[in-house]
PyMOL Python script that loads the backbone (N, CA, C, O; Angstrom):
from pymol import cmd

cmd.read_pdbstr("""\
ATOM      1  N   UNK A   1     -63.286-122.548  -6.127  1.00  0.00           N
ATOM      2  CA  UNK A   1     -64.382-123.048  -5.334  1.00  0.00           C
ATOM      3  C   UNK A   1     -65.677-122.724  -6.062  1.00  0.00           C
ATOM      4  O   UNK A   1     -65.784-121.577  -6.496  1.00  0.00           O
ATOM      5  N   UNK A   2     -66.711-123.611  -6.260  1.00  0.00           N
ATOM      6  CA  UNK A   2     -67.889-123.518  -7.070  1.00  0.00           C
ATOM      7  C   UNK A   2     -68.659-123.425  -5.964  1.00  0.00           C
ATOM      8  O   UNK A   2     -68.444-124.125  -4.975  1.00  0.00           O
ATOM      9  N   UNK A   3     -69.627-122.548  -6.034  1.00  0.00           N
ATOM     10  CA  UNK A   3     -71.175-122.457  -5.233  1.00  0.00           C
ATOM     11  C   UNK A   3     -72.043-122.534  -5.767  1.00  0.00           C
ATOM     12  O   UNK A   3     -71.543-122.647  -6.886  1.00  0.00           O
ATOM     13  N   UNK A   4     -73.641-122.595  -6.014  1.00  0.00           N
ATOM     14  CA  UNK A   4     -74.602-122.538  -6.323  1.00  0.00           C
ATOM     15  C   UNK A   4     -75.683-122.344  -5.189  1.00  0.00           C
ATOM     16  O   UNK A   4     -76.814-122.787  -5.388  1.00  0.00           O
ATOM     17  N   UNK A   5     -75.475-121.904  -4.380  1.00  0.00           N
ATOM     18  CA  UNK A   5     -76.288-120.923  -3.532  1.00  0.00           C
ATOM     19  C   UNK A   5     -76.084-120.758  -2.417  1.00  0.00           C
ATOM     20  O   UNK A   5     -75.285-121.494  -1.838  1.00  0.00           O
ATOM     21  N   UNK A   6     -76.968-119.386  -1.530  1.00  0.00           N
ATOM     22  CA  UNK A   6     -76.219-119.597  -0.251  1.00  0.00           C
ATOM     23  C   UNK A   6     -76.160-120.555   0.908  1.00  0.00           C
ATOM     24  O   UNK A   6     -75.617-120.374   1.997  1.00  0.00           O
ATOM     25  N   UNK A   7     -76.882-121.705   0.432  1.00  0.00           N
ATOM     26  CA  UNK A   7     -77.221-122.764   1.353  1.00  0.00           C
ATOM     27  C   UNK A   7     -75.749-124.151   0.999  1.00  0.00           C
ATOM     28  O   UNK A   7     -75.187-125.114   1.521  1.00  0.00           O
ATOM     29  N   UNK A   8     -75.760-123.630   0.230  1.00  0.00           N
ATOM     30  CA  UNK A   8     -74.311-124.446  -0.105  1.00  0.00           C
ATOM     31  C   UNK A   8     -72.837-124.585   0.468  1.00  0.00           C
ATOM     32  O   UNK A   8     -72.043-123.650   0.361  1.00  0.00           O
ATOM     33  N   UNK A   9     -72.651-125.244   0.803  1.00  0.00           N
ATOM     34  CA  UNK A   9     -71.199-125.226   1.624  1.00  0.00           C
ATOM     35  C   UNK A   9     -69.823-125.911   1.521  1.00  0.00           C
ATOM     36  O   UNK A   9     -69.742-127.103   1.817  1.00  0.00           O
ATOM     37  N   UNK A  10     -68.686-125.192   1.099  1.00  0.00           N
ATOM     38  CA  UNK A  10     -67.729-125.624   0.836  1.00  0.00           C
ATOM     39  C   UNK A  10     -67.146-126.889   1.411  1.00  0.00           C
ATOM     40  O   UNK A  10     -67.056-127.065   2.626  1.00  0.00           O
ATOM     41  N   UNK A  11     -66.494-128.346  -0.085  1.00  0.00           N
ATOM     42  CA  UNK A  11     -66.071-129.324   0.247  1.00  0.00           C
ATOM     43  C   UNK A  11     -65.239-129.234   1.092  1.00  0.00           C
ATOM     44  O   UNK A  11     -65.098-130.097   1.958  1.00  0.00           O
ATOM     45  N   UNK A  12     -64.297-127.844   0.987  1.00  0.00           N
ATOM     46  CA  UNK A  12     -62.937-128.242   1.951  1.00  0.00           C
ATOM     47  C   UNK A  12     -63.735-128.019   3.334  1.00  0.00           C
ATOM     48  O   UNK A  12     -63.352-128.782   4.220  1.00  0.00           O
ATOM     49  N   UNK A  13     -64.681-127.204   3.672  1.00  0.00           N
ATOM     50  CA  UNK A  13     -65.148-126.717   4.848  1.00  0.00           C
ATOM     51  C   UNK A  13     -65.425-128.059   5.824  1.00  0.00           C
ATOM     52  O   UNK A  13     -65.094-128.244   6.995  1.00  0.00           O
ATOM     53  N   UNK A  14     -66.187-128.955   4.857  1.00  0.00           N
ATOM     54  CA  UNK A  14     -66.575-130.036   5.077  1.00  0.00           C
ATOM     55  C   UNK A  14     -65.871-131.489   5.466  1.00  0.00           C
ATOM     56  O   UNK A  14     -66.255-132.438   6.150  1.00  0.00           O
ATOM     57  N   UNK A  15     -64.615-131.210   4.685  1.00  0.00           N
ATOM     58  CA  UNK A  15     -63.506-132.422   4.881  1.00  0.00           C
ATOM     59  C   UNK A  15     -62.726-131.176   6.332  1.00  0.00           C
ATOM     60  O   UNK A  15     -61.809-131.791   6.877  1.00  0.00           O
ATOM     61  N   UNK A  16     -62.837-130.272   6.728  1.00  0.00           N
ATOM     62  CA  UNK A  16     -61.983-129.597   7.872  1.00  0.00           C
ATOM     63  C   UNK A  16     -62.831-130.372   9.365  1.00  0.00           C
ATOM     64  O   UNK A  16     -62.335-130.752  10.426  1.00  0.00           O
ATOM     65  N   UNK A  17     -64.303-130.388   8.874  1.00  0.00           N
ATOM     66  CA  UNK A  17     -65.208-130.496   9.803  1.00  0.00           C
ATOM     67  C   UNK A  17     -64.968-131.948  10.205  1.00  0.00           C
ATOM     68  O   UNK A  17     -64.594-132.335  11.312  1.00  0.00           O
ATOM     69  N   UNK A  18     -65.280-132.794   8.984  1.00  0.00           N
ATOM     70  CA  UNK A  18     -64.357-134.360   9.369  1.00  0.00           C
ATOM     71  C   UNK A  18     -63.486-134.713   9.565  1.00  0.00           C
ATOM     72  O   UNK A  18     -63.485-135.829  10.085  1.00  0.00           O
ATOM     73  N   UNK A  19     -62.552-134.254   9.385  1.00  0.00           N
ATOM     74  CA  UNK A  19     -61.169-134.137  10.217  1.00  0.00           C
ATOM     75  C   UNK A  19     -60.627-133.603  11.898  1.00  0.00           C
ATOM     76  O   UNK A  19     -59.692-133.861  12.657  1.00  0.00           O
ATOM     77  N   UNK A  20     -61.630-132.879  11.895  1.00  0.00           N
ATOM     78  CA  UNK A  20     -62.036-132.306  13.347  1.00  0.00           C
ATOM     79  C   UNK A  20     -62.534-133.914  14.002  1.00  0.00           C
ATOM     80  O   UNK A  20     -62.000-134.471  14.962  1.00  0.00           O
ATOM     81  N   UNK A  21     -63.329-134.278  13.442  1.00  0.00           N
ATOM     82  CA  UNK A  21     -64.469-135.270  14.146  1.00  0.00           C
ATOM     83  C   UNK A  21     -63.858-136.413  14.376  1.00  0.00           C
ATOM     84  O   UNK A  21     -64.114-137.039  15.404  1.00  0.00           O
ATOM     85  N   UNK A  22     -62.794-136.951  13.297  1.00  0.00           N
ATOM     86  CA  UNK A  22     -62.220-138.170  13.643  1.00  0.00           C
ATOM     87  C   UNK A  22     -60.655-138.039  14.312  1.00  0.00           C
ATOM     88  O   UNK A  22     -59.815-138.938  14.355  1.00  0.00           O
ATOM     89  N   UNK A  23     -60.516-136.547  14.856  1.00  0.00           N
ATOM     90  CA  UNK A  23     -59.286-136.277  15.376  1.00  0.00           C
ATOM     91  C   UNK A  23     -60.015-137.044  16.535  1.00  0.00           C
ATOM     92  O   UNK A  23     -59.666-138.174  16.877  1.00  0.00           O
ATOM     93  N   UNK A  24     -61.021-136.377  17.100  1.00  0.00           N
ATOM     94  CA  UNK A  24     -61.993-136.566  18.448  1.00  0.00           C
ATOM     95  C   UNK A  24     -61.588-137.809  18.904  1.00  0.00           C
ATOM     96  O   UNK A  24     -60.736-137.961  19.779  1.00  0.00           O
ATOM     97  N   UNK A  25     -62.416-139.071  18.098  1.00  0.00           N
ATOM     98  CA  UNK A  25     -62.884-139.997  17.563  1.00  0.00           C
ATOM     99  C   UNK A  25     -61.540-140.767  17.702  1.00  0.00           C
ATOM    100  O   UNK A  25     -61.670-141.670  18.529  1.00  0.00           O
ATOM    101  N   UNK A  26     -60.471-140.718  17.243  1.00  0.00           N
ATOM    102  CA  UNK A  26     -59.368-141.160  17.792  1.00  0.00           C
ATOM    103  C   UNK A  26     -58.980-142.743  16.993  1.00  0.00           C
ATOM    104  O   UNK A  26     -58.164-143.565  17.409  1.00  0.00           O
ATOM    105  N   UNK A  27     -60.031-142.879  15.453  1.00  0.00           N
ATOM    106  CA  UNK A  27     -60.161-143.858  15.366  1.00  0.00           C
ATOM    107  C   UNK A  27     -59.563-144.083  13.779  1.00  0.00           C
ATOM    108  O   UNK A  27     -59.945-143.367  12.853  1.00  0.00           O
ATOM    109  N   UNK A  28     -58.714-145.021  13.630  1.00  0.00           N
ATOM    110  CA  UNK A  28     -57.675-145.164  12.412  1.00  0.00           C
ATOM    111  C   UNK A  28     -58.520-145.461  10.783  1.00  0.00           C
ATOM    112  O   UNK A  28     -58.214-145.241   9.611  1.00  0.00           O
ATOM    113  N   UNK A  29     -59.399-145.912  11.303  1.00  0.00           N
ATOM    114  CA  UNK A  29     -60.136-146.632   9.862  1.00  0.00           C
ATOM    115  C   UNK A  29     -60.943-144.990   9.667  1.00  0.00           C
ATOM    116  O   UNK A  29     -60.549-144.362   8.684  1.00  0.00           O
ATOM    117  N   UNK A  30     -61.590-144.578  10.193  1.00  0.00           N
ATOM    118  CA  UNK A  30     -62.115-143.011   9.938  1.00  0.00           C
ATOM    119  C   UNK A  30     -61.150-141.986   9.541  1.00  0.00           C
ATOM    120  O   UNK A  30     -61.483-141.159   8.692  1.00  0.00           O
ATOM    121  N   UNK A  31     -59.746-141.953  10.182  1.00  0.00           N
ATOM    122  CA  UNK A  31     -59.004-140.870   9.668  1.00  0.00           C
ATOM    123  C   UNK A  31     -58.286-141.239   8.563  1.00  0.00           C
ATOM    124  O   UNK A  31     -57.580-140.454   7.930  1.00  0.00           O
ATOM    125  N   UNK A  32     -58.456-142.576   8.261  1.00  0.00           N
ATOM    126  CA  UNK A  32     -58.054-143.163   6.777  1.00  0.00           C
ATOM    127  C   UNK A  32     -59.140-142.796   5.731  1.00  0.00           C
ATOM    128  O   UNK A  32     -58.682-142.505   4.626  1.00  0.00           O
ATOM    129  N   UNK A  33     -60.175-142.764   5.830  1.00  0.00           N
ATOM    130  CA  UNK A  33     -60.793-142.673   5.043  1.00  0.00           C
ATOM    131  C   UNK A  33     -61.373-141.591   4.402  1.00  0.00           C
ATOM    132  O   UNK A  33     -61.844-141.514   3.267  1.00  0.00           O
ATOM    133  N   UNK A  34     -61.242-140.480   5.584  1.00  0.00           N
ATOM    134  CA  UNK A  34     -61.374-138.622   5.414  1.00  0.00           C
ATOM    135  C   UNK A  34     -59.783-138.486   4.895  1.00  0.00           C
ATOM    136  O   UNK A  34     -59.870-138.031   3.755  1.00  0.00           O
ATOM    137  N   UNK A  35     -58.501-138.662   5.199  1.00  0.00           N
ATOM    138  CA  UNK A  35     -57.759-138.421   4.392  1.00  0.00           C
ATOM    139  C   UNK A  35     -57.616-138.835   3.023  1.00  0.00           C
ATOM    140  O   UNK A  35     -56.854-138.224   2.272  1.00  0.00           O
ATOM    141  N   UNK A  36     -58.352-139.918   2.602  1.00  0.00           N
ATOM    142  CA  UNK A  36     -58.354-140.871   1.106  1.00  0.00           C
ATOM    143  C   UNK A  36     -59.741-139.441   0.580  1.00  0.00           C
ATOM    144  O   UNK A  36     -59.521-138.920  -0.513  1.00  0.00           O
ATOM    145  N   UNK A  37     -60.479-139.146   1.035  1.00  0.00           N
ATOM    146  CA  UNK A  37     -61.026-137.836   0.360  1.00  0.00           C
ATOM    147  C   UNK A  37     -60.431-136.849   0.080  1.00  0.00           C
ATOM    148  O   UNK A  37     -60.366-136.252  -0.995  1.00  0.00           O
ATOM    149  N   UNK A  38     -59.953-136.630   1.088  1.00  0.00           N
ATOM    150  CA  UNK A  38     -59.312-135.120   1.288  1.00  0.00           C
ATOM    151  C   UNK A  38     -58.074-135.445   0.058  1.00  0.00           C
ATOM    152  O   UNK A  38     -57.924-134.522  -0.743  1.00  0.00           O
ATOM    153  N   UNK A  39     -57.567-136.150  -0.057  1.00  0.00           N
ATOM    154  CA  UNK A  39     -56.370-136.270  -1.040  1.00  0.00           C
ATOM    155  C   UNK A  39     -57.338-136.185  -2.082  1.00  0.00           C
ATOM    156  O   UNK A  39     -57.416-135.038  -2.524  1.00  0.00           O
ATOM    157  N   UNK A  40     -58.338-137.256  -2.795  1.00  0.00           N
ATOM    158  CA  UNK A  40     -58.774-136.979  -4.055  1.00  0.00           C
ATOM    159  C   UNK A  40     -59.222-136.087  -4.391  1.00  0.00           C
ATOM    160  O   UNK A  40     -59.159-135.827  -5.592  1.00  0.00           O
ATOM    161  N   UNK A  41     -59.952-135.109  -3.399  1.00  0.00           N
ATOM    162  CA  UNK A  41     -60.349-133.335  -3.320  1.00  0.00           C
ATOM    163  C   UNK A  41     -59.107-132.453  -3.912  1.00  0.00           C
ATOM    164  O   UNK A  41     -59.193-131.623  -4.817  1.00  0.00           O
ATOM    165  N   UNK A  42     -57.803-132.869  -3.109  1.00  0.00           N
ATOM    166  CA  UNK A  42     -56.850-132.237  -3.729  1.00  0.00           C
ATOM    167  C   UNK A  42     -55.866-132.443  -4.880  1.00  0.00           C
ATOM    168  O   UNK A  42     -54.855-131.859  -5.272  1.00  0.00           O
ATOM    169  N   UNK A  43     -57.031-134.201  -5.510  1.00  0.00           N
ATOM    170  CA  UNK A  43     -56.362-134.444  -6.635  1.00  0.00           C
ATOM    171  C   UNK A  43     -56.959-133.718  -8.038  1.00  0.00           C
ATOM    172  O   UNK A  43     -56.388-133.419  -9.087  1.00  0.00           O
ATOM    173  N   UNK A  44     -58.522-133.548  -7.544  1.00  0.00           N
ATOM    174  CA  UNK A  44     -59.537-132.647  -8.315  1.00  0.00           C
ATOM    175  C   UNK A  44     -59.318-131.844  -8.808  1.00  0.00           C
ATOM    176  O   UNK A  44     -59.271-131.531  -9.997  1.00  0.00           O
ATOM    177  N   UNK A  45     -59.076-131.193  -7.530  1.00  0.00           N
ATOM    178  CA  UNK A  45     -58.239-129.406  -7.355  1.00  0.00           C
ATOM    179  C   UNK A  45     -56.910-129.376  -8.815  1.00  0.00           C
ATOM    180  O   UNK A  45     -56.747-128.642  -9.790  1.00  0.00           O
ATOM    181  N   UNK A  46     -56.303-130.398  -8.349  1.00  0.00           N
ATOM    182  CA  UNK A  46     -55.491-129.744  -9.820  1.00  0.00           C
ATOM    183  C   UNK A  46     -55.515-130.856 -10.763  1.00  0.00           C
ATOM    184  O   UNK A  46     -54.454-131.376 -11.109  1.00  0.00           O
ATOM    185  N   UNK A  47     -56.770-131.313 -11.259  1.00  0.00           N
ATOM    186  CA  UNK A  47     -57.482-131.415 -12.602  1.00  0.00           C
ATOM    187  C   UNK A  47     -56.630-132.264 -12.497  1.00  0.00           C
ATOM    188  O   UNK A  47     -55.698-131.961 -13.242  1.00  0.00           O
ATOM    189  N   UNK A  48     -56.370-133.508 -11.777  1.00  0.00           N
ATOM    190  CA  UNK A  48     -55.486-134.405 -12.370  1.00  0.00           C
ATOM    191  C   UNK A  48     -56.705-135.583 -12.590  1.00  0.00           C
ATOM    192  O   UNK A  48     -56.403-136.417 -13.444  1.00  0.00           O
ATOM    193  N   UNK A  49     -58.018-135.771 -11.955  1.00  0.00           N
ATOM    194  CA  UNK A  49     -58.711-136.651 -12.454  1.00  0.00           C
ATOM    195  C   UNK A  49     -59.983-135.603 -13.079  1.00  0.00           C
ATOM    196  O   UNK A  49     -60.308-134.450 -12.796  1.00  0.00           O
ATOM    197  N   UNK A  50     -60.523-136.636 -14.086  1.00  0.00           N
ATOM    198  CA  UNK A  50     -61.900-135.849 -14.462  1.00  0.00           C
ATOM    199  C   UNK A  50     -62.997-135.594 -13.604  1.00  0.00           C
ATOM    200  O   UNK A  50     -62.859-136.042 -12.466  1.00  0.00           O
ATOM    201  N   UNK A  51     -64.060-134.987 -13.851  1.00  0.00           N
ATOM    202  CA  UNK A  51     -65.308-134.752 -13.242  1.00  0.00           C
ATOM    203  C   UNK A  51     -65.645-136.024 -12.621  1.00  0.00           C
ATOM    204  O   UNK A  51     -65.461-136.375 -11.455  1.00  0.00           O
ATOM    205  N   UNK A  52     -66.305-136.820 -13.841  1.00  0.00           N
ATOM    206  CA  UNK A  52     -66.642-138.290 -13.807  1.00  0.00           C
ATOM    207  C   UNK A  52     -65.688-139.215 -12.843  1.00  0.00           C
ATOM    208  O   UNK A  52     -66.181-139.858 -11.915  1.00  0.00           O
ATOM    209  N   UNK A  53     -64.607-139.228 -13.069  1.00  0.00           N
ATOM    210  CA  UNK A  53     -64.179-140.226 -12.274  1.00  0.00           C
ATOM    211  C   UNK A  53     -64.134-139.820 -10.417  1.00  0.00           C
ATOM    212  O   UNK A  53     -64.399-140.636  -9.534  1.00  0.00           O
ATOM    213  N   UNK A  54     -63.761-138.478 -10.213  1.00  0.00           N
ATOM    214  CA  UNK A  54     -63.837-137.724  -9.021  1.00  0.00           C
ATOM    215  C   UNK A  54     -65.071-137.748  -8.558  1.00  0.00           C
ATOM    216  O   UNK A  54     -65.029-138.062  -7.369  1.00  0.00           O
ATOM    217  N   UNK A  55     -66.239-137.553  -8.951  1.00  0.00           N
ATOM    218  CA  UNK A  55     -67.562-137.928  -8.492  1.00  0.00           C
ATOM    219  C   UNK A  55     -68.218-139.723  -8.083  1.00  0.00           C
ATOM    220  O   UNK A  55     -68.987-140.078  -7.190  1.00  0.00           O
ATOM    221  N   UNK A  56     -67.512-140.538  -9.171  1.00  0.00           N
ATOM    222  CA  UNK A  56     -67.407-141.482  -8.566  1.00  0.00           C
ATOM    223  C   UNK A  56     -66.531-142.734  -7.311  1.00  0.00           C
ATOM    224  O   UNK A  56     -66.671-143.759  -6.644  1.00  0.00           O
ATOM    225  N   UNK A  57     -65.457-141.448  -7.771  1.00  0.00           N
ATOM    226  CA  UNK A  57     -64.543-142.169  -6.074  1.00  0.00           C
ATOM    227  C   UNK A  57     -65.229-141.848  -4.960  1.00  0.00           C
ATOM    228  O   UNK A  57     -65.816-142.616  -4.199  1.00  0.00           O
ATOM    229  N   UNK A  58     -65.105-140.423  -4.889  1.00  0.00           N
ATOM    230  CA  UNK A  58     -66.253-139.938  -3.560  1.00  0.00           C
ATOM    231  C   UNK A  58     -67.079-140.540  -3.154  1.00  0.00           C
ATOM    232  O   UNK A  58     -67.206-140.958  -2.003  1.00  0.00           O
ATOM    233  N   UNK A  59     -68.092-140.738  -4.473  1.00  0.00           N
ATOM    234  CA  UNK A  59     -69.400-141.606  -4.016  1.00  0.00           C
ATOM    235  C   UNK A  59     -68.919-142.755  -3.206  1.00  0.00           C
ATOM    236  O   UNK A  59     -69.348-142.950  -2.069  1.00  0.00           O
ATOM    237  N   UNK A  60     -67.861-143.670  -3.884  1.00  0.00           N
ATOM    238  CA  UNK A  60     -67.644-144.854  -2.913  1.00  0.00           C
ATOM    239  C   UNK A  60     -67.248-144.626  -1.492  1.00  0.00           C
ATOM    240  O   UNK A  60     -67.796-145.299  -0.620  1.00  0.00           O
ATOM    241  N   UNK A  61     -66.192-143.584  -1.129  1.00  0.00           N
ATOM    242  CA  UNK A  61     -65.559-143.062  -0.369  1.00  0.00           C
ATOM    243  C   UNK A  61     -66.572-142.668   0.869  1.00  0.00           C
ATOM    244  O   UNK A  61     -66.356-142.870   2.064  1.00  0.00           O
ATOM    245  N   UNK A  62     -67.528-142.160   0.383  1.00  0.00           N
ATOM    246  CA  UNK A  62     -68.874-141.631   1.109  1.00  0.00           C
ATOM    247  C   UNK A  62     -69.783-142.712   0.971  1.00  0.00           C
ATOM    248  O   UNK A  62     -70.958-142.375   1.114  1.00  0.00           O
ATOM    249  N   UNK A  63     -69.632-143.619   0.792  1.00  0.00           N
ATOM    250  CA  UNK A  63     -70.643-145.142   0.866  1.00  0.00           C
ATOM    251  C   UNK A  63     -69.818-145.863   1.993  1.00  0.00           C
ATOM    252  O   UNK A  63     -70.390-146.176   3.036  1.00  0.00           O
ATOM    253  N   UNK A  64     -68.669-146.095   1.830  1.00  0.00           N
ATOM    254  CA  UNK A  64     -67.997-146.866   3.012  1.00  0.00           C
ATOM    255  C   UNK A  64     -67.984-146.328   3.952  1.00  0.00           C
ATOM    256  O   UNK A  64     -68.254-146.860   5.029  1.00  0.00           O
ATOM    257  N   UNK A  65     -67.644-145.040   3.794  1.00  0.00           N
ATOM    258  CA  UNK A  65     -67.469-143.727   5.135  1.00  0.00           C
ATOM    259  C   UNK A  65     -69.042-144.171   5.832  1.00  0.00           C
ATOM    260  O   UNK A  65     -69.083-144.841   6.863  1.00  0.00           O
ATOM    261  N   UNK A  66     -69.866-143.866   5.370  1.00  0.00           N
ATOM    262  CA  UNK A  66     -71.350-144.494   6.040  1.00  0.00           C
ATOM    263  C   UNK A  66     -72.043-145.692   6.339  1.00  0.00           C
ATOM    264  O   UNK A  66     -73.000-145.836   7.099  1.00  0.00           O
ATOM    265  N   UNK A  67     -71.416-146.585   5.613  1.00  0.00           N
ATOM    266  CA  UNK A  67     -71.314-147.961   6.334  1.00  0.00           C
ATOM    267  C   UNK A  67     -71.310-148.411   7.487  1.00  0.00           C
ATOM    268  O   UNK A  67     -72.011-149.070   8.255  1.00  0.00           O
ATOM    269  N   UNK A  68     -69.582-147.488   7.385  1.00  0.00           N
ATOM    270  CA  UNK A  68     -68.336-147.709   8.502  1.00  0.00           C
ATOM    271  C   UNK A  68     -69.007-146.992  10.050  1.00  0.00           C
ATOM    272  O   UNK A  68     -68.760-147.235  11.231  1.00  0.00           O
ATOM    273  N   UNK A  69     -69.625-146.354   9.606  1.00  0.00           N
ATOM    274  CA  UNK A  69     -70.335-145.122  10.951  1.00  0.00           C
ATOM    275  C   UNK A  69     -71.638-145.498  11.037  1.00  0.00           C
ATOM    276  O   UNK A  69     -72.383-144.710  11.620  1.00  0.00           O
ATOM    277  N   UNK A  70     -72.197-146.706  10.518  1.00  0.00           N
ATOM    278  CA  UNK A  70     -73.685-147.185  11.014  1.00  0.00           C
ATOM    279  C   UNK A  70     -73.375-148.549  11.786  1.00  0.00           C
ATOM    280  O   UNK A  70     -74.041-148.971  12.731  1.00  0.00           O
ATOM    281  N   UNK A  71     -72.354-149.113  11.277  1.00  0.00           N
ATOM    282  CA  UNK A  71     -71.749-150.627  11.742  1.00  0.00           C
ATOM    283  C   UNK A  71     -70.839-149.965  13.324  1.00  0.00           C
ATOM    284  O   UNK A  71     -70.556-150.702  14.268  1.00  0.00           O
ATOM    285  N   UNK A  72     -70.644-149.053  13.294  1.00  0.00           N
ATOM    286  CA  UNK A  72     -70.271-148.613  14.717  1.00  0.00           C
ATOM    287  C   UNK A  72     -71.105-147.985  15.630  1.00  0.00           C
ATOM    288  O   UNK A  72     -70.970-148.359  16.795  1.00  0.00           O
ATOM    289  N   UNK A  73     -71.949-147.110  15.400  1.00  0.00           N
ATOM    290  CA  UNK A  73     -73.115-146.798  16.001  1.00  0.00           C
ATOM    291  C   UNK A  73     -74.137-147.739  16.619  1.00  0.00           C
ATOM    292  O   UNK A  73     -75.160-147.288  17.132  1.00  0.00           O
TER     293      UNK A  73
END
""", "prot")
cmd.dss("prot")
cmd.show_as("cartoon", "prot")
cmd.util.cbc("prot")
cmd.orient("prot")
């Protein structure tokens, strides 16, 4: 786990917290899409993709994820 300060807060903490939210939430396209993180987090984890490419799945992952939650709101 990497930090860079104490204001910083762990990815897994963060994918636990969204996973919490779309348990709630009850809603299939959201818990698809926190698990499609949560897997590439744990594809990271053991260095099976690079920096580069892991930073850019996310990004998409976290572009649709916010899309998806403004088009429902």
């Amino acid at each position: 786990m990497q930090t860079r300060g104490a204001t910083q807060i762990s990815i897994f903490c963060i994918i636990h917290l969204l996973k919490k939210q779309a348990s709630i939430l009850n809603d299939p396209k959201l818990n698809s899409l926190i698990n499609q993180i949560s897997n590439l987090v744990a594809m990271f984890e053991d260095r099976m993709v690079d920096e580069r490419q892991f930073l850019v799945e996310i990004q998409n992952y976290v572009t649709e994820l916010n899309t998806y939650m403004k088009l429902k709101n």
